[in-house]
Backbone as ProteinMPNN parsed JSONL, in Angstrom:
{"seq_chain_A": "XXXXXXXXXXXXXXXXXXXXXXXXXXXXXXXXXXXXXXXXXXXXXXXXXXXXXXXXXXXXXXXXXXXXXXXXXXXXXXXXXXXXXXXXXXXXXXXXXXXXXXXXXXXXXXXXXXXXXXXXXXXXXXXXXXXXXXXXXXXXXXXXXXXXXXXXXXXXXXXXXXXXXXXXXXXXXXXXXXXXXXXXX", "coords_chain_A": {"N_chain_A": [[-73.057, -82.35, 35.572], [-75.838, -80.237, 35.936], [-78.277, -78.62, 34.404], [-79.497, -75.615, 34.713], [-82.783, -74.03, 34.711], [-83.337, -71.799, 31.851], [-80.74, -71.749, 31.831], [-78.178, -71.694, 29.058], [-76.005, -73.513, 27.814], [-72.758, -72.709, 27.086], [-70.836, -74.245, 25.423], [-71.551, -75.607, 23.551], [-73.33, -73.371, 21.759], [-71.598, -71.72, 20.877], [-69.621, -72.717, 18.931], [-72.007, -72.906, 16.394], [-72.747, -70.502, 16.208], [-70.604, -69.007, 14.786], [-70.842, -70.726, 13.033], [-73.029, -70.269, 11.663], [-72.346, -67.386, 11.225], [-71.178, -67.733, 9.474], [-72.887, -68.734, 7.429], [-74.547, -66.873, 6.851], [-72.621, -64.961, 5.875], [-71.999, -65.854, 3.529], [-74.83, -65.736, 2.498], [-75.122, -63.113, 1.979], [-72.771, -62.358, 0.503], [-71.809, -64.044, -0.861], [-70.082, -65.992, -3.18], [-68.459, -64.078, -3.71], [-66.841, -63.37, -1.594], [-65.033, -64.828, -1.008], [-63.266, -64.4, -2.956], [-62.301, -62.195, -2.257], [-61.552, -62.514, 0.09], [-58.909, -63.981, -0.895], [-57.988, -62.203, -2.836], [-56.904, -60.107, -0.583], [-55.16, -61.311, 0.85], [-53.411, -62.002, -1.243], [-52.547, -58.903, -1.522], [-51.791, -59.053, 1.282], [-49.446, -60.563, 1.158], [-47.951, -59.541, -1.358], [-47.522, -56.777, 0.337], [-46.168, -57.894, 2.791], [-44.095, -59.062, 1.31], [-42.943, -56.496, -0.297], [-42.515, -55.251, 1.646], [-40.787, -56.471, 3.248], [-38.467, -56.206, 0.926], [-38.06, -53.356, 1.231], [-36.96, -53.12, 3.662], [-34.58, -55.201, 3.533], [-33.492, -53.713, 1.523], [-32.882, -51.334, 3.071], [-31.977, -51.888, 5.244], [-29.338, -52.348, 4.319], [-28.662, -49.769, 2.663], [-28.126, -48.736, 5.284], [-26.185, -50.313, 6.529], [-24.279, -49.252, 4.172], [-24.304, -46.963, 5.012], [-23.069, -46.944, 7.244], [-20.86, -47.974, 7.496], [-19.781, -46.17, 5.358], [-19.559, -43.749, 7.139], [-17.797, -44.451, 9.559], [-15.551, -44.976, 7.365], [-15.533, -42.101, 7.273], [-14.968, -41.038, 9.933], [-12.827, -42.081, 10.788], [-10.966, -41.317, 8.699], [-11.227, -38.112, 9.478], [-10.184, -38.627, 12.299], [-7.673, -39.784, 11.795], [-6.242, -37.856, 10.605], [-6.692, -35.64, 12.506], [-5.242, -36.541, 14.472], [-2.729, -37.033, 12.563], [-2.436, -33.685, 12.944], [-2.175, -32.834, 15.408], [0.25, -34.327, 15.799], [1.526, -32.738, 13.527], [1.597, -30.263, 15.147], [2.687, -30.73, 17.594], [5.294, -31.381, 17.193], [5.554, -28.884, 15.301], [5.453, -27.185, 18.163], [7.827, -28.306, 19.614], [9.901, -27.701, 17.885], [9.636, -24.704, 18.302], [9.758, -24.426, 21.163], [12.425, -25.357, 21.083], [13.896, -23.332, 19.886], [12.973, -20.543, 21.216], [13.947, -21.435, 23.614], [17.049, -21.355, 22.237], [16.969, -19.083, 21.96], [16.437, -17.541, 24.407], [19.4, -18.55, 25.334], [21.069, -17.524, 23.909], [19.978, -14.635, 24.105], [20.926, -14.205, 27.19], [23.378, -15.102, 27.077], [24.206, -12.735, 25.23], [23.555, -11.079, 27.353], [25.178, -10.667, 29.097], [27.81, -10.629, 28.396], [26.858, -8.017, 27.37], [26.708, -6.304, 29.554], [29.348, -7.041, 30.924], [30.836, -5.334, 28.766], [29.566, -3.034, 29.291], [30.263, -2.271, 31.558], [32.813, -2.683, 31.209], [33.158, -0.451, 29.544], [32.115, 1.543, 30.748], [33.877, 1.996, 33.003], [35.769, 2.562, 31.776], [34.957, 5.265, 30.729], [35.499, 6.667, 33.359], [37.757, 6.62, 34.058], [38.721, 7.869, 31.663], [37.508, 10.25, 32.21], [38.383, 10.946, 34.833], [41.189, 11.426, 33.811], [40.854, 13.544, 32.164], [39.802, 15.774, 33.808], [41.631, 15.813, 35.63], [43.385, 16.831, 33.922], [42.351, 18.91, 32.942], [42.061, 20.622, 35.211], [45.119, 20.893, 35.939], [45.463, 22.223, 33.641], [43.811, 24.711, 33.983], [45.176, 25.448, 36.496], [47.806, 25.922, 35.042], [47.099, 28.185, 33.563], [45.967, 29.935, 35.309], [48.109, 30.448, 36.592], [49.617, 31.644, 34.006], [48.522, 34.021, 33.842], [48.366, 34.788, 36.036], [51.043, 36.093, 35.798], [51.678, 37.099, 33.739], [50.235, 39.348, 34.476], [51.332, 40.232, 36.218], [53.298, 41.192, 34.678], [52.741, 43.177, 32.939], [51.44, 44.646, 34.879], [53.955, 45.847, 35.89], [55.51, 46.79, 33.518], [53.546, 48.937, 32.57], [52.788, 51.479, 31.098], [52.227, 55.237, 32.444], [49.436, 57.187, 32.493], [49.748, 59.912, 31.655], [52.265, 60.079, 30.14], [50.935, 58.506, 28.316], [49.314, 59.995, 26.713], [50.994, 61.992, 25.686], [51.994, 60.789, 24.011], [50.299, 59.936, 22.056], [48.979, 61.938, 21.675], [51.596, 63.637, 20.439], [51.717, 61.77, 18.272], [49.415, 61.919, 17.037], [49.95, 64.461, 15.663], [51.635, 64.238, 14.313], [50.703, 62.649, 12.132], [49.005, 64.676, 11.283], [50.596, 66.147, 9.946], [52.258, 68.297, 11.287], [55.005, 68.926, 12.88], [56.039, 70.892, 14.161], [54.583, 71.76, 16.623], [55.069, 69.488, 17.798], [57.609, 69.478, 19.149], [57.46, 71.353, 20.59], [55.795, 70.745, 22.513], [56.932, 69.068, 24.227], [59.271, 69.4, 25.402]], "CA_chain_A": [[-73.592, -81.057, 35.819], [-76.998, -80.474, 35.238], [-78.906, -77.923, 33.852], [-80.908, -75.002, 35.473], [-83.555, -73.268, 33.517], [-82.659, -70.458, 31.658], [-79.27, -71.391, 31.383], [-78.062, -71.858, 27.845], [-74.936, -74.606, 27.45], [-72.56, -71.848, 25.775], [-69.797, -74.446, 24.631], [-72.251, -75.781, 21.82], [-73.278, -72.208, 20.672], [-69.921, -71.036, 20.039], [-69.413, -72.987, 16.947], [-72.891, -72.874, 15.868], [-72.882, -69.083, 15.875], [-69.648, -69.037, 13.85], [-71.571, -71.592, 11.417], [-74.493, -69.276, 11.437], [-72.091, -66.037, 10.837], [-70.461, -67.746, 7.964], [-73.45, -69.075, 6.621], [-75.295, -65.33, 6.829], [-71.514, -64.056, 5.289], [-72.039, -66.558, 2.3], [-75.831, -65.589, 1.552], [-74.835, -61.903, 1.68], [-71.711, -61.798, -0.115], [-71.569, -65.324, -2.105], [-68.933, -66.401, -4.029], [-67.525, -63.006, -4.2], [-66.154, -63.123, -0.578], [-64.221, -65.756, -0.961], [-62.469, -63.967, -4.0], [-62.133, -60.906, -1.852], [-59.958, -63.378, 0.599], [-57.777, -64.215, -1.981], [-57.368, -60.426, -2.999], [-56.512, -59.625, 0.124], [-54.143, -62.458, 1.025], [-52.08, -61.478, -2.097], [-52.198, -58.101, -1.483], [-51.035, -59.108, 2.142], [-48.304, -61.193, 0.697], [-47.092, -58.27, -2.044], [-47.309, -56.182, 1.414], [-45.32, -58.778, 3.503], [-42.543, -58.845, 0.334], [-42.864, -55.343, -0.352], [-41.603, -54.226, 3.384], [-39.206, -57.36, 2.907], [-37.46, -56.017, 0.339], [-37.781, -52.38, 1.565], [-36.173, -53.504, 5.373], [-33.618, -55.237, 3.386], [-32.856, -52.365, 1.327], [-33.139, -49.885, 4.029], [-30.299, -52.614, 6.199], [-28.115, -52.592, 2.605], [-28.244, -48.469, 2.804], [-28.073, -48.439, 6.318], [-25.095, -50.68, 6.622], [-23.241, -48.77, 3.364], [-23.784, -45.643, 5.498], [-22.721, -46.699, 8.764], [-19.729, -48.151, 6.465], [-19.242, -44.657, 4.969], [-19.678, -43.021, 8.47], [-16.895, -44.955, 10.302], [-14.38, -44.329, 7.169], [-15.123, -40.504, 7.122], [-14.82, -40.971, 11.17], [-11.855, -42.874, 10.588], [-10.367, -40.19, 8.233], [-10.81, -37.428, 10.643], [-9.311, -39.073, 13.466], [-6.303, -39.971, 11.121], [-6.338, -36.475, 10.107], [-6.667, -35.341, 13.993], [-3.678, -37.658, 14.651], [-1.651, -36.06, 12.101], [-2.467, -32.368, 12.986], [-1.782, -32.924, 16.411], [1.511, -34.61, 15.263], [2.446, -31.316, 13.51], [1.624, -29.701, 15.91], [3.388, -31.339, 18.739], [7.07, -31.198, 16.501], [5.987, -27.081, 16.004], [6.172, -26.675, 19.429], [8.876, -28.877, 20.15], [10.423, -26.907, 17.401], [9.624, -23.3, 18.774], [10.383, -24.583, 21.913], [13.372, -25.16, 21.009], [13.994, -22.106, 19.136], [12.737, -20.219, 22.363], [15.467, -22.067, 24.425], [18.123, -21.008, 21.764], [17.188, -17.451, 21.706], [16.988, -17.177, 25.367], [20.42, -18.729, 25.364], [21.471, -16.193, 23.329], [19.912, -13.661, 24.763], [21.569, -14.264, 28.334], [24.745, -14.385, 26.452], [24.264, -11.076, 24.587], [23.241, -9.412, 27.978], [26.376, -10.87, 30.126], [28.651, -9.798, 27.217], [26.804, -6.64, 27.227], [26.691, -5.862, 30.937], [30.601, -6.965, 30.704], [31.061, -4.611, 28.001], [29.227, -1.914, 29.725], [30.977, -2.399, 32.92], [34.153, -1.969, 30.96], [33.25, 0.727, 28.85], [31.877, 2.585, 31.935], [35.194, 1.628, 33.809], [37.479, 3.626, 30.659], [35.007, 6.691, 30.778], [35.584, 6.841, 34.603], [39.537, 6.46, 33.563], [39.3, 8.618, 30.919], [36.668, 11.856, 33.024], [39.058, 11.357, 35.891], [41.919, 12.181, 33.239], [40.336, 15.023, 31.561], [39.23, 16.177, 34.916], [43.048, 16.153, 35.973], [43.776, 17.945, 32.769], [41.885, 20.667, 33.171], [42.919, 21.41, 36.653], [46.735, 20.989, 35.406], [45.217, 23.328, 32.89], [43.85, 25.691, 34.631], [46.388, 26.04, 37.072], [48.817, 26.324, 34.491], [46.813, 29.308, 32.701], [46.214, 30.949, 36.372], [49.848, 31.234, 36.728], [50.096, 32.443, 33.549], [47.678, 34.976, 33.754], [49.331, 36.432, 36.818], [52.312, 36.387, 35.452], [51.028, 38.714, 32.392], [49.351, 40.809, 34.668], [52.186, 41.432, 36.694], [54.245, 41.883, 33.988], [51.843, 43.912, 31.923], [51.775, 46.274, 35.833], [55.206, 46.271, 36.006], [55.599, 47.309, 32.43], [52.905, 49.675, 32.225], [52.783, 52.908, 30.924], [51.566, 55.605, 32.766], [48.675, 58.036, 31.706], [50.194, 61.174, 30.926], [52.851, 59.489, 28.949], [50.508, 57.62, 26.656], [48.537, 60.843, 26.264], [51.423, 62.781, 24.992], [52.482, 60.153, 22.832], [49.222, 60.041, 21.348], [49.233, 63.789, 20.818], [52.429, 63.405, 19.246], [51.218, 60.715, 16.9], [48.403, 62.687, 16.142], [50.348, 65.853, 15.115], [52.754, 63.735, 13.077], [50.112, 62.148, 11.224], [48.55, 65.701, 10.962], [51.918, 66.575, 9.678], [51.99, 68.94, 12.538], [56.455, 68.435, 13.671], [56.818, 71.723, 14.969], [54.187, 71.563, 17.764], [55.489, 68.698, 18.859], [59.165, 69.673, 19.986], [57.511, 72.57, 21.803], [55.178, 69.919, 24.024], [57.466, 67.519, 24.664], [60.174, 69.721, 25.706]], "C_chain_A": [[-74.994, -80.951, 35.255], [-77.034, -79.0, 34.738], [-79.615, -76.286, 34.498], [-81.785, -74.727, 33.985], [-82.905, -71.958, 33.214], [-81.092, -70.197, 31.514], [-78.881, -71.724, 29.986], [-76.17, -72.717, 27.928], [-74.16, -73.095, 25.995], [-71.012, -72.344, 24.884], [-70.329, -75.172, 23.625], [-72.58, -74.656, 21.281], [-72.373, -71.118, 20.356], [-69.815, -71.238, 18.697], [-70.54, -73.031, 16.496], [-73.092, -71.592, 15.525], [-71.583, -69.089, 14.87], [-70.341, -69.797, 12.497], [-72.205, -70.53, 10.543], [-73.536, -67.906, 10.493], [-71.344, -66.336, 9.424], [-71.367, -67.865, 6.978], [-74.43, -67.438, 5.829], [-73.836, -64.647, 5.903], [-71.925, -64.561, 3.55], [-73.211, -66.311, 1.889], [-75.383, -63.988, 1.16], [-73.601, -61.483, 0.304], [-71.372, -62.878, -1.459], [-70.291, -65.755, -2.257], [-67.667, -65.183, -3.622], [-66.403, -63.153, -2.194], [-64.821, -63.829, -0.392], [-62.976, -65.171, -2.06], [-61.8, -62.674, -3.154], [-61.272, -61.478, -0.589], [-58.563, -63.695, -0.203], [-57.21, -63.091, -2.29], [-56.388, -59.911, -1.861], [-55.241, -60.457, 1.15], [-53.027, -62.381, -0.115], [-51.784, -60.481, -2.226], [-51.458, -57.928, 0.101], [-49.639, -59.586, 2.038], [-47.259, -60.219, -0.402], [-46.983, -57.33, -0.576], [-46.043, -56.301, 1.634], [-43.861, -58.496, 2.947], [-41.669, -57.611, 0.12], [-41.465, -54.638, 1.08], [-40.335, -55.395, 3.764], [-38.193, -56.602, 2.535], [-37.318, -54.636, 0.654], [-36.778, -52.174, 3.372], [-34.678, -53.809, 4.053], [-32.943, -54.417, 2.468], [-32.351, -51.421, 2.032], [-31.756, -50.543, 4.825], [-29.288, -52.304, 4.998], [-27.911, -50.795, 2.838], [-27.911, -48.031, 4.511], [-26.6, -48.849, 6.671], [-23.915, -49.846, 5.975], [-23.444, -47.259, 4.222], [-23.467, -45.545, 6.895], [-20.831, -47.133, 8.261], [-18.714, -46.721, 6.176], [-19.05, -43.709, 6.178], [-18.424, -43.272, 9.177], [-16.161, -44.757, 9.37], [-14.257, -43.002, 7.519], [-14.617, -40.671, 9.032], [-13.575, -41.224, 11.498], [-11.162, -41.611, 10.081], [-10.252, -38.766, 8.938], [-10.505, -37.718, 11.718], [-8.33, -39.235, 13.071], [-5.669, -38.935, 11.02], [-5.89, -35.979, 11.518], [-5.098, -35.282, 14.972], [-2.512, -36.912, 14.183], [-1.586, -34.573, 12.28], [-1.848, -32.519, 14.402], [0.009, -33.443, 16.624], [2.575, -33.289, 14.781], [2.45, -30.521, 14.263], [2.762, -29.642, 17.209], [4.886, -30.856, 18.21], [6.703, -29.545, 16.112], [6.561, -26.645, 17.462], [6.703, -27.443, 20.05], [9.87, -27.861, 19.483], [10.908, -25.251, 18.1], [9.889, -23.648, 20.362], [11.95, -24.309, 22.216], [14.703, -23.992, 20.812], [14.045, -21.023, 20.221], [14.206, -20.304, 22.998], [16.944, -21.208, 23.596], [17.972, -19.43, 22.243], [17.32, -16.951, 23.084], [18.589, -17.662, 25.812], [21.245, -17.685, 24.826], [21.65, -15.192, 23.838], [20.632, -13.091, 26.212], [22.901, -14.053, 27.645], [24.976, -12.742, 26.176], [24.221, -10.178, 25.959], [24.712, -9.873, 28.709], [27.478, -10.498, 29.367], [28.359, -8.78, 27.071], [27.048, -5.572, 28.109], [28.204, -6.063, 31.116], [31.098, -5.9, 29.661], [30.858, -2.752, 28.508], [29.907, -1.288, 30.924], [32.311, -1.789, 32.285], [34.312, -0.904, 30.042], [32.942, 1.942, 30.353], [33.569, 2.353, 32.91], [36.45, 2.514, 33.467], [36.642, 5.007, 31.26], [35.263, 7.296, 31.889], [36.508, 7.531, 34.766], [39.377, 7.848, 33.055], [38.216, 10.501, 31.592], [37.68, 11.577, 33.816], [40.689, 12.248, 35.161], [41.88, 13.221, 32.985], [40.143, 15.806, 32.59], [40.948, 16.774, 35.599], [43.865, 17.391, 35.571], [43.417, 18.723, 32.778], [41.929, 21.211, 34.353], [44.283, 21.719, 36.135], [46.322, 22.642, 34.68], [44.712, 24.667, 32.819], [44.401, 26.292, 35.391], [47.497, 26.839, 36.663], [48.568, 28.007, 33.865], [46.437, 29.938, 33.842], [47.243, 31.602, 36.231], [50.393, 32.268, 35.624], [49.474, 33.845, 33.753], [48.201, 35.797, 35.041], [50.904, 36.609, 36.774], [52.208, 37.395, 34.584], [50.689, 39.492, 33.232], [50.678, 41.358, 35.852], [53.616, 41.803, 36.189], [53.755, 43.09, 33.177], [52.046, 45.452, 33.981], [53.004, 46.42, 35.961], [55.906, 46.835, 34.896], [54.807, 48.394, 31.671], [53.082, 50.997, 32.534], [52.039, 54.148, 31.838], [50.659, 57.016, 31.948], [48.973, 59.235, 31.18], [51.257, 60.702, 30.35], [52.399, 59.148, 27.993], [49.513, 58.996, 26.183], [49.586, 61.197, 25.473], [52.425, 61.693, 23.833], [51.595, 59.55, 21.874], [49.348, 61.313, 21.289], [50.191, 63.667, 19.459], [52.217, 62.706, 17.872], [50.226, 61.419, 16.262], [48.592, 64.163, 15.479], [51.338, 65.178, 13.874], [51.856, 63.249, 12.413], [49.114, 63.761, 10.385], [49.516, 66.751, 9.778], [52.464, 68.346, 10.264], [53.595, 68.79, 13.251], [56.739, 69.439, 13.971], [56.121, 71.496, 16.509], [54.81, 70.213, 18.85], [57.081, 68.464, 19.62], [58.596, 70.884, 20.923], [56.992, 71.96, 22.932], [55.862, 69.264, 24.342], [58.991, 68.047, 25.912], [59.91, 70.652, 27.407]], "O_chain_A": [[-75.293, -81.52, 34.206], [-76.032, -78.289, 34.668], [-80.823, -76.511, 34.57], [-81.596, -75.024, 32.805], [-82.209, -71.242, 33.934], [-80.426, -69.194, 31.259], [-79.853, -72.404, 29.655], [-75.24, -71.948, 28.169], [-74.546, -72.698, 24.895], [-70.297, -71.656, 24.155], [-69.561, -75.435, 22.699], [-72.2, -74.61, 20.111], [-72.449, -70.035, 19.776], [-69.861, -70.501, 17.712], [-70.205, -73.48, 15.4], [-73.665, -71.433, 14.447], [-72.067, -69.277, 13.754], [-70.315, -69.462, 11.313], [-72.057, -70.108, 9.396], [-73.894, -67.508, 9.384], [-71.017, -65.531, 8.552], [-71.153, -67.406, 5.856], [-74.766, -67.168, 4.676], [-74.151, -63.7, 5.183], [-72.091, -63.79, 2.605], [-73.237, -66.544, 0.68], [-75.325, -63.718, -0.04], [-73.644, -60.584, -0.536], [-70.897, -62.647, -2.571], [-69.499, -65.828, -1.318], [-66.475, -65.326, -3.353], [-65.201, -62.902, -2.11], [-63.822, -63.457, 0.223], [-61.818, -65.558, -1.901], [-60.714, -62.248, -3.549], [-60.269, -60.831, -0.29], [-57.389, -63.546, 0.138], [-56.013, -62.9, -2.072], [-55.296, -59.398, -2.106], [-54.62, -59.931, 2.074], [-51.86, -62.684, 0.129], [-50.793, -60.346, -2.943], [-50.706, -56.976, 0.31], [-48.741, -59.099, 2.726], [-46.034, -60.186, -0.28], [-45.768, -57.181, -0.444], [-45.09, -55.629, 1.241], [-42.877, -58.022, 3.515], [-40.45, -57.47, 0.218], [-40.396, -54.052, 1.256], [-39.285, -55.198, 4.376], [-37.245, -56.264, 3.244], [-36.16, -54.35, 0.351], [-36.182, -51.226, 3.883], [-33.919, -52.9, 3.72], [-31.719, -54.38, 2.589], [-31.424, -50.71, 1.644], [-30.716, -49.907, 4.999], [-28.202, -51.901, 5.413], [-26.785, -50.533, 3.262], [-27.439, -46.923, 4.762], [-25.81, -47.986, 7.055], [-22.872, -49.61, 6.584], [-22.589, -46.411, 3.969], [-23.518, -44.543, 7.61], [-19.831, -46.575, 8.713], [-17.589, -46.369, 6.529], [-18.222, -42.815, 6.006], [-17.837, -42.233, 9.477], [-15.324, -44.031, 9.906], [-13.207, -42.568, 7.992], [-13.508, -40.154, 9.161], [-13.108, -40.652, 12.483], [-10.759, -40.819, 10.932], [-9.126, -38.268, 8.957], [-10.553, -36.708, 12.421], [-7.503, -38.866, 13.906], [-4.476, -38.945, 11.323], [-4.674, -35.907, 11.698], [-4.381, -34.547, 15.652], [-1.629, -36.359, 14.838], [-0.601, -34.072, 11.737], [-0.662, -32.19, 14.363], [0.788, -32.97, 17.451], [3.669, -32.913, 15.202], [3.443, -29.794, 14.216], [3.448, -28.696, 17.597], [5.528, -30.01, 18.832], [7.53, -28.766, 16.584], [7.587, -26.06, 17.809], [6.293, -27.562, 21.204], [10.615, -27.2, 20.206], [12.029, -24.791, 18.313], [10.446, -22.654, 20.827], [12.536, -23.576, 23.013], [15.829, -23.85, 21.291], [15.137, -20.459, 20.285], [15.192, -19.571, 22.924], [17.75, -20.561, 24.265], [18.846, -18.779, 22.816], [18.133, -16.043, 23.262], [19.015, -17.021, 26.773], [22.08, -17.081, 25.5], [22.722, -14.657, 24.121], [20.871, -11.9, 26.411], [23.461, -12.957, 27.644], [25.665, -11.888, 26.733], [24.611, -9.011, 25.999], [25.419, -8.867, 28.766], [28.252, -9.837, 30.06], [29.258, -8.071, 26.618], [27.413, -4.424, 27.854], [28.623, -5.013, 31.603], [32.239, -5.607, 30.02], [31.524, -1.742, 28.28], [30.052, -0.092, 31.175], [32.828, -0.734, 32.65], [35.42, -0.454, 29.747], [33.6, 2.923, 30.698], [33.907, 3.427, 33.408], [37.426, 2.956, 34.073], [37.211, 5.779, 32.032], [35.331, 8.521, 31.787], [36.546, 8.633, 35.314], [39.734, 8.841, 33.688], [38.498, 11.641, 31.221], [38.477, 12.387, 33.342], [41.219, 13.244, 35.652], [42.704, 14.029, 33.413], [40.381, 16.957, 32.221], [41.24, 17.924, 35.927], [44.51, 18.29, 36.111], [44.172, 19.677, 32.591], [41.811, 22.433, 34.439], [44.534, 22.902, 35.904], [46.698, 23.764, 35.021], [44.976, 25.537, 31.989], [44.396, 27.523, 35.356], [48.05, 27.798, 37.202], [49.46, 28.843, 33.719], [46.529, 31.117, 33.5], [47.455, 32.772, 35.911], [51.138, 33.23, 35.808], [50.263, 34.789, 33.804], [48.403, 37.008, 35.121], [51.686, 37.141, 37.562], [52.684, 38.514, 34.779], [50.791, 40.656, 32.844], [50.896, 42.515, 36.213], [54.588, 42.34, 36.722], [54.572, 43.939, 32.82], [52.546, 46.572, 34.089], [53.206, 47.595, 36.27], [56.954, 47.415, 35.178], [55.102, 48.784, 30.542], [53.371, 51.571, 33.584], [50.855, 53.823, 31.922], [51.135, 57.689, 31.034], [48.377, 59.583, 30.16], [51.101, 61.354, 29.317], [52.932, 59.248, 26.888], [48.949, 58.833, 25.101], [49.402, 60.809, 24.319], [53.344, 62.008, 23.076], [51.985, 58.778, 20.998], [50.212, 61.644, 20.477], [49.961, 63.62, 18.251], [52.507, 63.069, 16.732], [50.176, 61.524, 15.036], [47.721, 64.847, 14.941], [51.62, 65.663, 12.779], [52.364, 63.465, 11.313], [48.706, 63.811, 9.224], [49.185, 67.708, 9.078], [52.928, 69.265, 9.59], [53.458, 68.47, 14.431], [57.941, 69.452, 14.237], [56.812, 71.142, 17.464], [54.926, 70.072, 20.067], [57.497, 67.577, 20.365], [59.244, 71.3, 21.883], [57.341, 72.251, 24.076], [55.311, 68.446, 25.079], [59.513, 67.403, 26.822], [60.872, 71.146, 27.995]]}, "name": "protein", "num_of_chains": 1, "seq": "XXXXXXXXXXXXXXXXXXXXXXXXXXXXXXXXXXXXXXXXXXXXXXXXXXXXXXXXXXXXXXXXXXXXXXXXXXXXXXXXXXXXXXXXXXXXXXXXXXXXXXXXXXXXXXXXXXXXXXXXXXXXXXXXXXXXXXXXXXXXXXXXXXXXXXXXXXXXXXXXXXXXXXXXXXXXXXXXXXXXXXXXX"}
């Protein structure tokens, strides 16, 4: 390859500028730069360690609380388990309980509705009796009643009789016994 003018070959002043920029770093800075590599190469290395041992701390608390996370997670699901457990045997329980009492209850009403049936069945019995009875009983006290009354008219006094035997009574209590042989007579 040749050359033109004006062109500049720029894979020799690569490293010659790097020479140049070190050699311009080293009049400027001297010695000291080189110390100020070192500084900063062990303060990269305390860095480096630093965030070492802070990662593997941070995994060490991270782990003991993913640790602690999954028992407590663990413990309320156990927990969960067993509530749901009591739960389940309550209402198997009250289920049950339920069941009895409506068993019961059907009993009590078919025994009650039998009961009612035959209590309503006597008072039927026993109003159609009473009901009997007091016809009997009224009949009987009709009859008497016109039997009194037509013994009471066939035995009754008439009005000017009971007058003058009220007079009389009232002259004898007057002590009045002559007037009354003159009315009577």
């Amino acid at each position: 390859m040749s050359k033109k003018k004006g062109e500049l070959d720029t894979t020799d002043t690569a490293p010659n500028e790097i020479e140049n920029i070190s050699k311009i770093r080293d009049i400027l800075f001297g010695n000291n730069m080189n110390e100020y590599e070192k500084r900063f190469e062990k303060l990269e290395n305390k860095l480096a360690q630093s965030v070492a041992e802070n990662k593997a701390e941070t995994d060490k608390k991270m782990a003991s609380l993913e640790s602690f996370f999954k028992n407590e997670v663990k413990l309320l699901n156990n927990k969960l388990v067993e509530e749901e457990e009591v739960r389940e045997k309550g209402n198997r329980r009250l289920l049950t309980e339920l069941e009895a009492l409506e068993d019961s209850m059907r009993k009590f009403k078919l025994s009650t509705s039998e009961s009612f049936s035959d209590t309503n069945q006597q008072l039927l019995d026993i109003s159609n009796t009473i009901s009997d009875q007091i016809k009997e009983l009224n009949s009987s006290l009709l009859s008497r009643l016109d039997a009194n009354s037509s013994q009471l008219q066939n035995s009754k006094v008439d009005r000017s009789t009971l007058a003058m035997m009220l007079t009389d009574l009232a002259y004898n209590i007057a002590g009045d016994t002559d007037s009354k042989g003159t009315d009577s007579e």
